[in-house]
ZABAKE-821130 format. One record per residue: x, y, z of N, C-alpha, C in turn. Coordinates in steps of 0.001 Angstrom, whole numbers, padded with zeros to 6 digits, always signed. Each point is the difference from the previous one (the first is absolute). Layout:
REM residues N
XYZXYZXYZ
...
This chain:
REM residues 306
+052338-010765+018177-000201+001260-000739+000029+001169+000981
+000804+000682-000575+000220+001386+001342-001242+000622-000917
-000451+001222+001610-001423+000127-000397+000040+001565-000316
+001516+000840-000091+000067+001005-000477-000395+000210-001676
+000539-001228-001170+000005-000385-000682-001295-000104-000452
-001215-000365+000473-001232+000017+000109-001128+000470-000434
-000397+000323-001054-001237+001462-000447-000898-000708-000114
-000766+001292+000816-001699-000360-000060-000342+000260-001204
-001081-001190-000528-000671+000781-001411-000717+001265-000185
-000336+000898-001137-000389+000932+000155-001156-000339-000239
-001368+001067+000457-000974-000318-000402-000881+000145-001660
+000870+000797-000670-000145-000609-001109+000241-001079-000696
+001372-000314+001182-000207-001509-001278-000688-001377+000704
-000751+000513+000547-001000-001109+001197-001326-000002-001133
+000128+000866-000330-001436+000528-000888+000054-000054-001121
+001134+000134-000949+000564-000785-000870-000331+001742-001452
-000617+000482+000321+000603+000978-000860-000931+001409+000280
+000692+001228-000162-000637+001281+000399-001507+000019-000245
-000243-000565-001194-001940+000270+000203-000875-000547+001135
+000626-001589+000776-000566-000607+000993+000354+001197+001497
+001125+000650-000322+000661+000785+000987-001467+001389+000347
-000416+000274-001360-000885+001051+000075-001187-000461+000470
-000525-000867-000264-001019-000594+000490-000395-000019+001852
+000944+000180+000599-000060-000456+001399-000302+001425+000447
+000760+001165+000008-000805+001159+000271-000867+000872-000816
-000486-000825-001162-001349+000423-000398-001364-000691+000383
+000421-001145+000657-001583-001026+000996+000359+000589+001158
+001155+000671+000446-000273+000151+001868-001079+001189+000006
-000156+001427-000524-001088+001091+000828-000949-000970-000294
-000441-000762-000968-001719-000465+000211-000132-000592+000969
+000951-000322+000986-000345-000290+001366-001182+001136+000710
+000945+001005+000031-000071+001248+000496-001329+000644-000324
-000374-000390-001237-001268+000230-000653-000932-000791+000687
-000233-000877+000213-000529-001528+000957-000353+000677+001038
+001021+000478+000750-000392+000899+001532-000680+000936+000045
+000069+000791-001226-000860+001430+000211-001205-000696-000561
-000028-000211-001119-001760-000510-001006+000361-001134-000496
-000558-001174+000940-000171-001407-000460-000345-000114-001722
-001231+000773+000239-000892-000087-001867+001087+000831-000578
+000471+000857+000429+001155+001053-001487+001247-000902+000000
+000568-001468+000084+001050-000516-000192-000442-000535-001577
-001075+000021-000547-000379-001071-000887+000651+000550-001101
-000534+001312-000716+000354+000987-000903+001706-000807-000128
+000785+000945+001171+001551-000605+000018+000571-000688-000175
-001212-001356+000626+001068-001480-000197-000392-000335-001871
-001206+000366-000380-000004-000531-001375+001241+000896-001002
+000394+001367+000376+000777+000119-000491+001706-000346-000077
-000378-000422+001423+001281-001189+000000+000130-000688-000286
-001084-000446-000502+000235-001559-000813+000393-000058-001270
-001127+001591-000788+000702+000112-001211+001522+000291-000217
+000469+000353+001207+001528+000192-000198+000348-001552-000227
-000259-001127+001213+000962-001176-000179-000402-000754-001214
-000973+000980-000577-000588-001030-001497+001349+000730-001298
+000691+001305+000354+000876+000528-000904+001687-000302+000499
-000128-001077+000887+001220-000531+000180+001308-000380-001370
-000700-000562-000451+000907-000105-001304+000347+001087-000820
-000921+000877+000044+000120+001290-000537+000896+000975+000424
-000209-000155+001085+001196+000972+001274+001407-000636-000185
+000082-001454+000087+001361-000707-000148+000830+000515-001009
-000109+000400-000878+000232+000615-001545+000491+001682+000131
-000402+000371+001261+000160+001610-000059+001244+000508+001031
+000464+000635-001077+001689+000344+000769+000059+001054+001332
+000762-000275+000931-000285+000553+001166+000381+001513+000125
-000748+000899+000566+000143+001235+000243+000994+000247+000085
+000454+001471-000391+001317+000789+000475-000216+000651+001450
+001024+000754+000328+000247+000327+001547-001151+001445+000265
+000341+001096-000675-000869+000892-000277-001631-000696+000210
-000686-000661-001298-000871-000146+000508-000808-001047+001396
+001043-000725+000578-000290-000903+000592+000177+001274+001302
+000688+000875+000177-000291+001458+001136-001261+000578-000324
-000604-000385-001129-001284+000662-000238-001133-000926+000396
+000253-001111-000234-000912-001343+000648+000513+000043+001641
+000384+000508+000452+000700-000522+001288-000989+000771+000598
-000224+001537-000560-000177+001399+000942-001560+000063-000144
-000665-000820-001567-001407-000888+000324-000674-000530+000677
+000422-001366+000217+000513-001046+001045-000436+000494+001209
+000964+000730+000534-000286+000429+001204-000947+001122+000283
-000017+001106-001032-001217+000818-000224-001120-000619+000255
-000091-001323-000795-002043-000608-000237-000010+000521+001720
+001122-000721+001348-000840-000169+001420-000423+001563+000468
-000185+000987-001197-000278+001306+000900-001152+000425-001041
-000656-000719-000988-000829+000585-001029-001145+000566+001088
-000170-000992+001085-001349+000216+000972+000035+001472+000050
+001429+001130+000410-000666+000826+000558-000385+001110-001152
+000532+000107-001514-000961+000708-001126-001292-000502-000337
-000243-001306+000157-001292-000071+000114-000646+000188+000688
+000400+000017+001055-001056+000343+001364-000600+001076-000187
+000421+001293-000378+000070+001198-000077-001423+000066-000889
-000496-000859-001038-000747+000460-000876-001316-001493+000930
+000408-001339+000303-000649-000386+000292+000347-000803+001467
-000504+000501+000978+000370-000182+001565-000158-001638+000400
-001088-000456-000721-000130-001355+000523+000688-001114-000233
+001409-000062-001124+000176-000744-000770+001081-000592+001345
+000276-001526+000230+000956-000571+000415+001574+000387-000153
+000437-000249+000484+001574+000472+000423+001032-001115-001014
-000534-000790-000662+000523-001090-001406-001196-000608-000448
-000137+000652-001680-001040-000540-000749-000017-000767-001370
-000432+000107-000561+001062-000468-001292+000640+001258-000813
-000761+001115+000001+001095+001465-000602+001241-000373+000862
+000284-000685+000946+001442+000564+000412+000640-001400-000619
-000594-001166-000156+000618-000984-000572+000441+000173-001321
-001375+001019-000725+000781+000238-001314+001159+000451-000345
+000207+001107+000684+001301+000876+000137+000806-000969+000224
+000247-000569+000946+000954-001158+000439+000537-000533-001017
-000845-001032-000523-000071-000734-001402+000813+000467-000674
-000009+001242-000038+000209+000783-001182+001785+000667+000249
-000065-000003+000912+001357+000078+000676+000947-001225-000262
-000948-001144+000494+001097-000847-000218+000721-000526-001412
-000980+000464-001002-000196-000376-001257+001818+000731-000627
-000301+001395+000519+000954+000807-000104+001590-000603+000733
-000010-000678+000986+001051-000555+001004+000920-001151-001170
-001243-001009-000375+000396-001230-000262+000585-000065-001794
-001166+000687-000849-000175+000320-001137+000422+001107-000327
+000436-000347-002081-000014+001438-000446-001223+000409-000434
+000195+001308-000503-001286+000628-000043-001291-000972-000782
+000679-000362-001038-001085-000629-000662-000780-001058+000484
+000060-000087+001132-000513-001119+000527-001244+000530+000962
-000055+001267-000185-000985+000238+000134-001464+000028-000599
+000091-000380-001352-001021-000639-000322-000466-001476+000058
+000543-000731+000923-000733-001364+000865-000488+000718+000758
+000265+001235+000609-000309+000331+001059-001856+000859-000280
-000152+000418-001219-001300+000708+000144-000667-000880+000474
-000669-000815-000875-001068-001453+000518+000115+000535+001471
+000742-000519+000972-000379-000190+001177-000413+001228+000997
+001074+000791-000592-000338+001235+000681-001455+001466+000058
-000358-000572-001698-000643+000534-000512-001423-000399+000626
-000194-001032+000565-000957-000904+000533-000216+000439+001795
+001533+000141+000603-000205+000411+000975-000539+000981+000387
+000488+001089-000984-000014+001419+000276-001905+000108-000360
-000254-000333-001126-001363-000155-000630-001210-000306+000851
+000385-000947+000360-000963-000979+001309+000025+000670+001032
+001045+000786+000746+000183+000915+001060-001386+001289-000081
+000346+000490-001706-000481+001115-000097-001483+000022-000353
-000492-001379-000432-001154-000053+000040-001145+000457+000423
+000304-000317+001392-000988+000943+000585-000416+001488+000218
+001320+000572-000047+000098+001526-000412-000631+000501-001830
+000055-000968-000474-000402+000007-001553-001637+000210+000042
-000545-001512+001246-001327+000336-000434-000537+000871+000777
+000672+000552+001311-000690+000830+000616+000085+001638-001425
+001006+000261-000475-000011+000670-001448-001134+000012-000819
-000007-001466-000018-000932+000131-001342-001999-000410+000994
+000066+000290+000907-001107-000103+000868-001381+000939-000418
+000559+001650+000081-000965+000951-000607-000763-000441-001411
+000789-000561-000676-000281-000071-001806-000772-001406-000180
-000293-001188+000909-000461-001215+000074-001133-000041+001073
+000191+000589+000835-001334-000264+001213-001440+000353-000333
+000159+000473-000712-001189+000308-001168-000964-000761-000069
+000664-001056-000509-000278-001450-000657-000493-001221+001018
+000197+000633+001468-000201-000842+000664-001747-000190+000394
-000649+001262-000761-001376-000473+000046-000646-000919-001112
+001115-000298-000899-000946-000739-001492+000366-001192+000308
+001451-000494+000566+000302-001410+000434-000906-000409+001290
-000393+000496+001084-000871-000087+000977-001215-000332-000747
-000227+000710-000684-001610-000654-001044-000072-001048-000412
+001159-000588-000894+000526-001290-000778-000120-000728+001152
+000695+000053+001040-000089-001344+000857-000948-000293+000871
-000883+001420+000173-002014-000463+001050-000412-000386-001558
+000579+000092-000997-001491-000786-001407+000811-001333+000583
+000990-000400-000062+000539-001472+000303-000777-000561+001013
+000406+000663+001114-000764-000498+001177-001337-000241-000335
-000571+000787-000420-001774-000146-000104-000091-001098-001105
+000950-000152-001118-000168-001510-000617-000187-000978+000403
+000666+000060+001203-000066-001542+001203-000492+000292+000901
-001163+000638-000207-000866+000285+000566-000088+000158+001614
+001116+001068+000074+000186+000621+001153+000003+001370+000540
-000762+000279+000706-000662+001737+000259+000922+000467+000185
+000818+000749-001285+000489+001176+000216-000311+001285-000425
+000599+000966+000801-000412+001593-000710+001032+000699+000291
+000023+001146-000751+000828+001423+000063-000829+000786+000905
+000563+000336+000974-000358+000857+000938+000013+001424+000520
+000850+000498-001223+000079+000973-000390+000736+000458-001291
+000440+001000-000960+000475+000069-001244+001102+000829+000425
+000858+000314+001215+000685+001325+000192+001260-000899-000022
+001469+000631-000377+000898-001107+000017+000564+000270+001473
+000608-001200+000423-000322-001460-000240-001307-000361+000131
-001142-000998-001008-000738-000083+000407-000276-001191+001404
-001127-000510+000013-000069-000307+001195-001072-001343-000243
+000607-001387+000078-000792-001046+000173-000844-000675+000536
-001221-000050-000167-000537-000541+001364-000729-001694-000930
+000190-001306+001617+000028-001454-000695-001365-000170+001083
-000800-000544+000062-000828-001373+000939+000417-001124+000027
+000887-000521+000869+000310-000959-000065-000922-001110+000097
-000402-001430+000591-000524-000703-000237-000523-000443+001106
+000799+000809+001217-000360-000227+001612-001121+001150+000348
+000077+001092-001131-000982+000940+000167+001141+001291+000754
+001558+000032-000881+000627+000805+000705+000094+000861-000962
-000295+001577+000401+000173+001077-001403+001863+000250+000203
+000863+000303-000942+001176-000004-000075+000176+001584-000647
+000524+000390+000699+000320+001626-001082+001364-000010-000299
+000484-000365-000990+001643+000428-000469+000155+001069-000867
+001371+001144+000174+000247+000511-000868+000551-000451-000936
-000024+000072-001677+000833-000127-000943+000965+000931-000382
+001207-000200+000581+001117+001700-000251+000731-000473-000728
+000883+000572-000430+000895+000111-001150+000580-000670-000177
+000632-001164+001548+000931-001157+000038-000788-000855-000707
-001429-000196-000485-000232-001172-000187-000737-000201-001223
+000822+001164-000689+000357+000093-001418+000842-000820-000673
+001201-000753+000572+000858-000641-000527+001455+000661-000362
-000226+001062-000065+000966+000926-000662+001832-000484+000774
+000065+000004+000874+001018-000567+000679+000788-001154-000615
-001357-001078+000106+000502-001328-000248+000555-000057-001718
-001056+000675-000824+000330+000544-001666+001316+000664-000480
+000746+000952+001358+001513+000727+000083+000352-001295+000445
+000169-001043+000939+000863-000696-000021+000174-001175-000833
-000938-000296-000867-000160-000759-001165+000633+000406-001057
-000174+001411+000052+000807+000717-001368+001583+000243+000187
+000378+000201+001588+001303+000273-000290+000593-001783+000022
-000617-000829+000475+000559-001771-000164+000090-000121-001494
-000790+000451-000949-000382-000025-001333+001023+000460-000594
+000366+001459+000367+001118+000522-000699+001181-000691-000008
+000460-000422+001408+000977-000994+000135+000565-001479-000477
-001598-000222-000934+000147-001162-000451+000585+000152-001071
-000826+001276-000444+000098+000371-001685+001544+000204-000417
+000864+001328+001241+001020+000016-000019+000945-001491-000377
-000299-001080+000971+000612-000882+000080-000172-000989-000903
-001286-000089-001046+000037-000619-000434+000599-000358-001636
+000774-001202-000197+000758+000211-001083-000598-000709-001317
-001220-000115+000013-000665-000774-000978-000104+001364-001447
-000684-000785-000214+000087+000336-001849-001562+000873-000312
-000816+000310+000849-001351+000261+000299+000006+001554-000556
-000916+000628-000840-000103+001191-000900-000662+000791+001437
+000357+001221+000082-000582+001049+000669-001541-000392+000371
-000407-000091-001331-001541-000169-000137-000809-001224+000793
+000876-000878-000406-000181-001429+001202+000257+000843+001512
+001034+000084+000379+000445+000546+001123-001527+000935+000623
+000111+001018-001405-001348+001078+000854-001521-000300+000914
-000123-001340-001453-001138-000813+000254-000165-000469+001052
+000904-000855+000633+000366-000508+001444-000129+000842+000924
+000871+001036+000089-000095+001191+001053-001536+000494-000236
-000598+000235-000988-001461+000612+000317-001111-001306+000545
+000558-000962-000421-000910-000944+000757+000024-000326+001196
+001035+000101+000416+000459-000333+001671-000499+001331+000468
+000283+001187-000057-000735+000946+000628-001273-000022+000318
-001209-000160-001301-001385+000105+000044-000310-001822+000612
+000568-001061-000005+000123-001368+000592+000179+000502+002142
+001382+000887+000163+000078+000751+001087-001207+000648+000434
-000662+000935-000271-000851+000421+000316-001671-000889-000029
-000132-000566-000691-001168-001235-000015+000607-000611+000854
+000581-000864+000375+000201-000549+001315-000262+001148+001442
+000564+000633+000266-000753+000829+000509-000853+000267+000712
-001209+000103-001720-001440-000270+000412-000002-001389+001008
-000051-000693-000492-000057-001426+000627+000440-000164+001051
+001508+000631+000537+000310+000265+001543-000922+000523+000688
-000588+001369+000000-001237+000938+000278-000940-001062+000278
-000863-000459-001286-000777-000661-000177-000332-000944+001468
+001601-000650-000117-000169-001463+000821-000547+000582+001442
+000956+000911+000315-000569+000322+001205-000726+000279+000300
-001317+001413-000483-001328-000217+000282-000799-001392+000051
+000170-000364-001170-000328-001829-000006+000192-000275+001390
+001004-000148+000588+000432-000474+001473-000537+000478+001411
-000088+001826-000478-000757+000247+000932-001787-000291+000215
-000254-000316-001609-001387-000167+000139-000159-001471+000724
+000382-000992-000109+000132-001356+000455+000017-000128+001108
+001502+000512+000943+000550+000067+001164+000234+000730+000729
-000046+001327-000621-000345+001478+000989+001698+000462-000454
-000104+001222+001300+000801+001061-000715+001009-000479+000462
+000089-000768+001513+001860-000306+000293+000683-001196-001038
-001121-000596-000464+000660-000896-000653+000761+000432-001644
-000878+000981+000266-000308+000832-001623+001952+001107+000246
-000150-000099+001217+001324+001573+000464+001644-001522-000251
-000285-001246+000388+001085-000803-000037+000105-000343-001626
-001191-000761-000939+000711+000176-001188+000147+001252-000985
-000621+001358+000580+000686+001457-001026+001418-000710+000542
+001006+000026+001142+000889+000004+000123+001188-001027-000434
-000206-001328-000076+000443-000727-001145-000287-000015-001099
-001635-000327-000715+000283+000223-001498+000576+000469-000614
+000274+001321+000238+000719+000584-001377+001096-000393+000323
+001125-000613+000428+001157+000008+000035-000139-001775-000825
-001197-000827+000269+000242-001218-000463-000701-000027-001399
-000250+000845-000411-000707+000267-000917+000874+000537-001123
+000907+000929+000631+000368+000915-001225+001580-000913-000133
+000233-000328+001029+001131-001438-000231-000120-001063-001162
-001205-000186+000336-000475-001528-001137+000007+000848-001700
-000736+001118-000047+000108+000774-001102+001484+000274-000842
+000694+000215+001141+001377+000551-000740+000616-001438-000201
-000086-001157+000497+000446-001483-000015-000495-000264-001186
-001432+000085-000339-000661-000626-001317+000480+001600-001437
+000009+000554+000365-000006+000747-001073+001895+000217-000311
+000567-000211+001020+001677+000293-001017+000160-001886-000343
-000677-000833+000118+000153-000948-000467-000500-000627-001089
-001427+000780-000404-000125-000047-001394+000355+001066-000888
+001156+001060+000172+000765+000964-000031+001189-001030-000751
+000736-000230+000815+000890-001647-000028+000030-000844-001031
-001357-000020-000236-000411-001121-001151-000857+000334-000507
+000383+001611-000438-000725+000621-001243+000319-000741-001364
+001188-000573-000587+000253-000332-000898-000453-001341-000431
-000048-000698+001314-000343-001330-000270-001499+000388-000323
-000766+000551+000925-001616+000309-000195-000464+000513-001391
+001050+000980-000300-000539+000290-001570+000171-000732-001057
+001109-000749+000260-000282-001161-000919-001135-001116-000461
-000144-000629+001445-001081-000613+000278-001121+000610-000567
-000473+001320+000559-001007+000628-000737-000139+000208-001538
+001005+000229-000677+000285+000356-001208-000413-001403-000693
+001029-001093+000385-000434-001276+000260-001762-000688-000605
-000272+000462+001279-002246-000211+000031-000115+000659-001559
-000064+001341+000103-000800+001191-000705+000564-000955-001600
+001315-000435-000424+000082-000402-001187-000582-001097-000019
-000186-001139+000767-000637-001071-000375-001618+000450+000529
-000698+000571+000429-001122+000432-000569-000485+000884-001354
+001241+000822-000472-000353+000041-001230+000259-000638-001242
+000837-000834-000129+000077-001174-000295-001468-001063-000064
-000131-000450+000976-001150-000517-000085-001465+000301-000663
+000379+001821+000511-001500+001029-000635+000124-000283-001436
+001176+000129-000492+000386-000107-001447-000484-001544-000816
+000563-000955+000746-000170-001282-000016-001396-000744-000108
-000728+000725+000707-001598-000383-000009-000266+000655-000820
């Protein structure tokens, strides 16, 4: 075989069709994300996943024209300069975050796809951008809630003092100010500030929530839907308590360094297990109401029966 004759395959057809093609430079910046903020890759990669979960969906969508794929192109390469308009308003932010992945995303969406295919694209993006902005949200909504941070501080020294452990408010000015005896005979003074309100973890519950809701294709009335979302919120925030909670608990036991290592894991293993148990009986809302519906008739049945 003369080797002029010869063609290399292309890499589309190694990959076997344009949506697998898109896929490869929409996982490479979360590298990039990795290097700057280990913890800010997470947001990104879950929304990458919801992309490879709309694979079949994408397969179906006819490929961009030239025009807009110059408009995805000039995206694309735009996201690697978002750093320096943001900088401008906020100095500290990394040089690739997920705002610049969004843009990206969003570029490529434009490259590969026609327009309409931009609605696979909210879900993910909507999540990125959301989760990004979070924290700018609650520092927003900070003035109108910190308020509150002296009546929840109350709720959780009555807890403590249930289990009969010396706590007090140490002062009423916000933030107020905790003080524990531990059990070694160590007095502990913590502030209660605004972070440990929950409010954070409640925005990122709500925008995962929205995303579900978006995504989800069940048959479920608004009203079902609402029910859920208000329970997971006020469920969000009672846990919470119990994060809070645990840790004084901890410091009263074991003192304050031990008390400074689980503030810093719990809530992350905590509010994990929450969102695990609660979109899973989310999941199997239908089966559950049955079941329930289920009980409630054969107890009245029976009421009837006797």
């Amino acid at each position: 075989m003369r080797l002029e004759n010869m063609r290399l395959p292309s890499l589309r057809f190694l990959l076997g069709n344009r949506t697998n093609l898109f896929y490869i430079p929409t996982f490479a910046p979360i590298l990039i994300i990795f290097y700057y903020t280990p913890f800010g890759v997470i947001v990104p990669f879950y929304g990458f996943l919801l992309l490879l979960i709309k694979q079949q969906k994408l397969l179906e969508i006819k490929e961009a024209g030239s025009v807009q794929k110059i408009i995805g192109v000039i995206l694309a390469v735009g996201s690697f300069f978002v750093y320096y308009a943001l900088a401008l308003v906020f100095p500290d932010i990394p040089f690739y975050e997920a705002a610049n992945y969004a843009v990206y995303v969003f570029g490529l969406f434009l490259i590969f796809f026609e327009f309409s295919a931009l609605r696979e694209a909210f879900a993910p993006l909507f999540l990125i951008v959301a989760a990004t902005s979070s924290s700018l949200i609650s520092a927003w909504l900070k003035p109108f809630i910190e308020p509150f941070t002296n009546d929840v501080a109350h709720i959780i020294v009555v807890i403590l003092r249930t289990f009969g452990i010396n706590a007090d408010i140490y002062n009423s000015a916000v933030p107020p100010l905790v003080t524990i005896t531990s059990v070694s005979g160590e007095n502990i003074l913590t502030s209660f500030a605004y972070e440990c309100l929950g409010v954070y973890s409640a925005l990122v519950f709500s925008i995962i929530l929205i995303v579900i809701l978006f995504e989800d294709p069940g048959p479920s009335s608004w009203q079902v839907k609402t029910g859920y979302s208000i329970a997971g919120l006020v469920g969000t925030f009672a846990l919470n308590i119990v994060r809070v909670t645990a840790i004084y608990v901890t410091d009263y036991y074991y003192g304050a360094e031990v008390g400074a290592i689980v503030h810093t894991v719990i809530g992350y293993a905590l509010f994990s297990l929450w969102l695990i148990l609660f979109f899973y009986v989310y999941s199997k809302r239908h089966t559950l109401h049955a079941k329930i519906g289920s009980l409630l008739r054969m107890r009245q049945q029976s009421a009837t029966g006797s």
